[in-house]
N, C-alpha and C positions, 0 to 999 in steps of 0.2 A: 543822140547828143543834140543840143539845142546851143545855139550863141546866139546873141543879140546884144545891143547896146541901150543906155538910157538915161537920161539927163538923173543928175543928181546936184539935188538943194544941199546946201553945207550949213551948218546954223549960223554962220554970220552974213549967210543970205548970197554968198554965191553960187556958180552952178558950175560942176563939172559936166558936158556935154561928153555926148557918146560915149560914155563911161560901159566898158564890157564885163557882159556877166556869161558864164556856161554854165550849163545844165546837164548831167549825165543822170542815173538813177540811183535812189539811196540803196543803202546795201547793209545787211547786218556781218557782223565776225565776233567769231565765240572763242573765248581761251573754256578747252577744256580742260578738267585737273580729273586725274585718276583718286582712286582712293591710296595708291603708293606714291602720290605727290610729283605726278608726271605730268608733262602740258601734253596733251596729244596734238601735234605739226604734219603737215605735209612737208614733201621738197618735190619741187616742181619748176619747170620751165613758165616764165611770165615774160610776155615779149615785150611789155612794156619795161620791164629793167635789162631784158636781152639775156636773161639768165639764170641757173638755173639756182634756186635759192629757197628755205623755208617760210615757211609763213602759216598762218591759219585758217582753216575751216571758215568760210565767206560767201555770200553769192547777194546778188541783187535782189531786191522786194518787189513780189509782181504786184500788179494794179489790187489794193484793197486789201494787199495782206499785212498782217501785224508782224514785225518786225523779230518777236523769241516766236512767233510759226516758222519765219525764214531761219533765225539760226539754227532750231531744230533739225529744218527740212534738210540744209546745206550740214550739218554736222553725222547726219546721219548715211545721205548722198555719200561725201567726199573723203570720209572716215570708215566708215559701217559703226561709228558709237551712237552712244544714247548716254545719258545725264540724266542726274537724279532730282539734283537741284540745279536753281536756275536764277542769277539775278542781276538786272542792271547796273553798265559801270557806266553808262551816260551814252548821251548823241552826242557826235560832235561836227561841225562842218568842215568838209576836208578843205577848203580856201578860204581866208579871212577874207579878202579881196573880190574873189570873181566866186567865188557859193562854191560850186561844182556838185558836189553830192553832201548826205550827211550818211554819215558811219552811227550804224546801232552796233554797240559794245557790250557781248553778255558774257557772265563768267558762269564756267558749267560744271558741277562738282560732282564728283562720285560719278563719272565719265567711263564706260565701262563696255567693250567690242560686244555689238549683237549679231553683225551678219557680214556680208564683203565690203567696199565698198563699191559702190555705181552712180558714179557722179555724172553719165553720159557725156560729158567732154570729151575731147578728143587729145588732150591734154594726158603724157604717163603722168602717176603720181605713186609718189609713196608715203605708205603711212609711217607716222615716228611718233615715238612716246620719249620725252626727254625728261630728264629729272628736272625739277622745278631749282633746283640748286645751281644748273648750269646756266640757264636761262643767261643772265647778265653777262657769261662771256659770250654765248653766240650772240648778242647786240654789240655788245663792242666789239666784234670780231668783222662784223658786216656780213653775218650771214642769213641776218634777217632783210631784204630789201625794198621790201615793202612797207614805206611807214605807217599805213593801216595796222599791219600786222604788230610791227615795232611801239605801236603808240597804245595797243591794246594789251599788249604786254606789259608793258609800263603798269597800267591802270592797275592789272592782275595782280602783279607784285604789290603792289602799294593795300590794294584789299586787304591780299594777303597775309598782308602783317610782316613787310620786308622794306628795304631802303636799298636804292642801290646809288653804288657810286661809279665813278667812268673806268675804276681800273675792273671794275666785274664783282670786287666782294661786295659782300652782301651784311649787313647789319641788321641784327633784330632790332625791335622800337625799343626804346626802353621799357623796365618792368619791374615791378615790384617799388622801392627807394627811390626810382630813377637810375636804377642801374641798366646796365650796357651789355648783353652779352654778344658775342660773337660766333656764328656758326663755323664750327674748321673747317676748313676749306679741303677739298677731296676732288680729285678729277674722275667721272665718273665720264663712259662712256656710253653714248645713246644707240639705241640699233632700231629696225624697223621694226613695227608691228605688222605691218602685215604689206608685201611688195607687189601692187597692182602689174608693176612691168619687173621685166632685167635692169634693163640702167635706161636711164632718161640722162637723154643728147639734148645740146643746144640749136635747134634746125638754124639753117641758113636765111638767110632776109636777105632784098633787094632795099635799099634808102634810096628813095627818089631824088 
C-alpha cells in the first residue's frame, strides 16, 4: 500500500495542498452464471468486515497481467469453475476522492465445476451456487458485505436483463408494447457446491 499527498489546482485557480491519495492494487471480480441461472459465491471469513459473509470470486492483478487472465486465474483458484463466455461490465475506481484501487468487473456465462478448488489462502471457503432469482434478497439482507462484491452484482443483474428494487423483487424490462411482466416470486434455497472446510469460525483479532 502506498499514501502520499499533493497539491491540487481547482479550476478557479486555487490549490488544495497536501491533498491525500492511497494506493493499493487493482484487482479483477467475476459474477459467474451457471447454465441453471446460478451466481456461483463463496462464504468466507474477510477481516476487513470482521466476518464471515459471501461475495465473489476476486484477487489482485500481478505486475503485467490483463485483467479477464486474473478473473479466470482467481475463478478457477477459488471455485474449481471455468466459463465459457466471458464479457466486460466496466472498471471502476473503488474512491471518488483518494483512487485506492480500480475494480475489473467480468460476467462469466455457462460457468460450470472442473476440478476442486485451491486457492492457497489460508482463508476456509465454501463454495455456493445461488439462484440468480435470490440475488436481490441476499443484498438487502446484508449478506453480501463486500461492496466490490455488492456493486458487481448490481452490474450482473442489470446485464441480465433484471431491475431491482430495495424490497428484493425483481422486475423484468419491459417487452414487447411496453409491457411489464413480473417474475413470481419463490423462495428457493441455496446449498454448497462444493465445502472446502466443515464450518468456517470468525478467528479472534487484537484492535490496537
Amino acid at each position: 500500500m502506498e499514501v502520499g499527498e499533493e497539491d491540487v489546482v481547482l479550476p478557479d485557480g486555487r490549490t488544495v495542498e497536501g491533498f491525500l491519495w492511497v494506493r493499493t492494487r487493482d484487482f479483477a471480480i467475476v459474477v459467474p452464471v451457471t447454465e441453471r441461472d446460478e451466481i456461483v459465491m463463496v462464504r468466507s471469513y474477510k477481516h476487513g468486515t470482521r466476518n464471515v459473509s459471501l461475495s465473489l470470486p476476486a484477487g489482485y492483478i500481478e505486475e503485467g497481467e490483463d485483467p479477464l487472465a486474473t478473473a479466470k486465474r482467481e475463478l478457477k483458484e477459488e471455485t474449481g469453475y471455468k466459463a465459457e463466455a466471458w464479457s466486460s461490465l466496466g472498471r471502476y475506481v473503488v474512491d471518488g476522492n483518494y483512487g485506492v484501487a480500480t475494480e475489473h468487473v467480468f460476467l462469466a456465462r455457462g460457468a460450470r465445476e472442473v476440478t476442486a478448488p485451491d486457492s492457497g489462502d489460508l482463508e476456509e471457503i465454501q463454495v455456493l451456487r445461488v439462484p440468480r432469482v435470490e440475488i436481490p434478497t441476499l443484498l438487502s439482507r446484508g449478506e453480501v458485505a463486500q461492496l466490490s462484491s455488492a456493486a458487481a452484482l448490481g452490474l450482473a443483474l442489470v446485464e441480465l436483463g433484471e431491475t431491482v428494487s430495495r424490497s428484493g423483487l425483481k422486475d423484468w424490462r419491459p417487452t414487447g408494447e411496453g409491457r411489464r411482466t413480473r417474475r413470481d416470486r419463490r423462495l428457493v434455497r441455496y446449498g454448497p457446491s462444493r465445502s472446502v472446510s466443515g464450518s468456517i469460525g470468525t478467528p479472534s483479532f487484537i484492535t490496537a
